[in-house]
C-alpha positions, 0 to 999 in steps of 0.5 A: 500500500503506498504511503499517499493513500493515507491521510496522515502517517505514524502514531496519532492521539485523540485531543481532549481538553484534559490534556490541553494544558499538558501539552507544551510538556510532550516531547516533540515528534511523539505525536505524529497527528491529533483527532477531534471530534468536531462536534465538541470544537465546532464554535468554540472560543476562548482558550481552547479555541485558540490553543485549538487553532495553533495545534492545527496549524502545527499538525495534522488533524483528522476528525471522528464524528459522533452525531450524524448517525448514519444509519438513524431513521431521523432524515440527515442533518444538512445544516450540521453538515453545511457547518461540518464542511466550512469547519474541515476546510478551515482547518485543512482537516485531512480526513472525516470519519464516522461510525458504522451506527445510528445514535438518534431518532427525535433525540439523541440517544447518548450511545452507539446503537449496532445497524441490522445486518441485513441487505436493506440497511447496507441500501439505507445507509449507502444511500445516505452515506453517498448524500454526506460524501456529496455534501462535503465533496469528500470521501468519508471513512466509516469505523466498524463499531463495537455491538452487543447485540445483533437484532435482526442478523440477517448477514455476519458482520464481516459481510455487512461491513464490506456491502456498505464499504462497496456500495458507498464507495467510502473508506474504512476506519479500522478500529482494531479494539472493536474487533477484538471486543466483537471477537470474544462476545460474538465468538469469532475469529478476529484474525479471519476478520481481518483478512477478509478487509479490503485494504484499499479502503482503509485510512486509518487505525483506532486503538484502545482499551476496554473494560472486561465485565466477564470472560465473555462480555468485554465493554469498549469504554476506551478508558483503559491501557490497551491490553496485549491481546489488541497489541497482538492484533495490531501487529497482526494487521501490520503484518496483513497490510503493512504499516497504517497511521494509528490512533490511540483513542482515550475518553475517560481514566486519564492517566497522566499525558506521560502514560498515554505518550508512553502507549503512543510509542508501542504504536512506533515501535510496532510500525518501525518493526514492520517497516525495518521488515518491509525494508530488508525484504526489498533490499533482498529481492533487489540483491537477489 
């Protein structure tokens, strides 16, 4: 997969305004590129707007959205998107991303609810997705969620995913936790999965931690270390599609910026690996 096809390259973090104030201390280079979500910084002043506006002059910004729930019966919100576009160009955003999920109806619910896997969601949703890439003149990345319950399975998950993918024409944002947590409370193969992804769609990765409620119900509540198993995977997909620009998302349990940065450099440490692999292997075939 050549490099131009991402967005962004290396290890990235999710800002959030517990760290604002950490972040002069953080060594330089360790953070390759920052996320947002722009729900929470759309119209904002003061000094987090301002801190806000001289981080993305300095970096790279992608965005990871929480409201447009994509597969909602509630028609789309264009004026929200109409907002949303003026935003990403402003602020020369590289990439909009979005969850595989609905999240409102008359309201709003406060939570990622799973789609139906069935043919007419992937039609509902294309259609829809189509519309917001239309909008913001842009291709779109949607994240394959974490569910806990599959009401009205007609199709498996990995089938789903890839008939949305193909009929919008839009990318994948990889979460690799959300297969591992989807793995152990659905029982399947989370490596199986992953070979069966269309590498050409994916932008990036998300990372994460989760809280394990019993041996076979994990909650993704992305407020805790990354545990080794999705370490484990996330080699693994290195190894699948060589090396992808990483996200380490944290939302609640901050430990102090030092710990997260610490979680940030296994990210480089896996890539360097892979791209030391990759390396030796060209200079192989070349002297070969």
């Amino acid at each position: 997969m050549h490099s131009q096809h991402y967005p962004v390259h290396g290890a990235g973090l999710g800002l959030r305004r517990t760290l604002m104030r950490s972040l002069p201390d953080q060594p330089a280079n360790t953070v390759n590129f920052w996320e947002i979500a722009p729900e929470n910084w759309l119209g904002v002043g003061g000094y987090y707007g301002k801190k806000f506006r001289e981080l993305a002059e300095k970096f790279p910004f992608l965005c990871h959205g929480l409201s447009l729930s994509i597969g909602g019966p509630a028609p789309l919100d264009e004026a929200f998107l109409q907002r949303l576009k003026r935003f990403l160009n402003e602020h020369h955003i590289r990439c909009y991303s979005e969850h595989l999920s609905y999240c409102s109806d008359d309201g709003h619910l406060y939570d990622l609810m799973p789609i139906p896997f069935t043919e007419e969601a992937v039609h509902y949703i294309a259609q829809r997705i189509k519309r917001v890439q239309d909008m913001l003149e842009q291709r779109i990345a949607m994240e394959n969620i974490s569910y806990y319950a599959a009401l009205g399975k007609k199709m498996e998950e990995i089938d789903f995913l890839n008939a949305v993918l193909q009929e919008s024409d839009c990318d994948l944002l990889l979460d690799v936790n959300n297969i591992y947590v989807n793995s152990i409370n659905h029982h399947y193969d989370a490596e199986a999965f992953l070979k069966q992804l269309p590498a050409e769609r994916i932008r990036y990765i998300h990372i994460a931690g989760h809280y394990q409620e019993a041996d076979d119900l994990i909650v993704d509540t992305h407020g805790a270390n990354v545990i080794d198993p999705v370490w484990q995977l996330l080699d693994q997909t290195y190894q699948q599609f060589g090396v992808i620009p990483t996200l380490l998302e944290r939302d609640s349990n901050f430990p102090p910026l030092s710990e997260l940065l610490e979680e940030v450099n296994i990210i480089h440490s896996l890539q360097s690996k892979w791209q030391s692999q990759n390396s030796d292997h060209l200079q192989y075939g070349r002297s070969s």
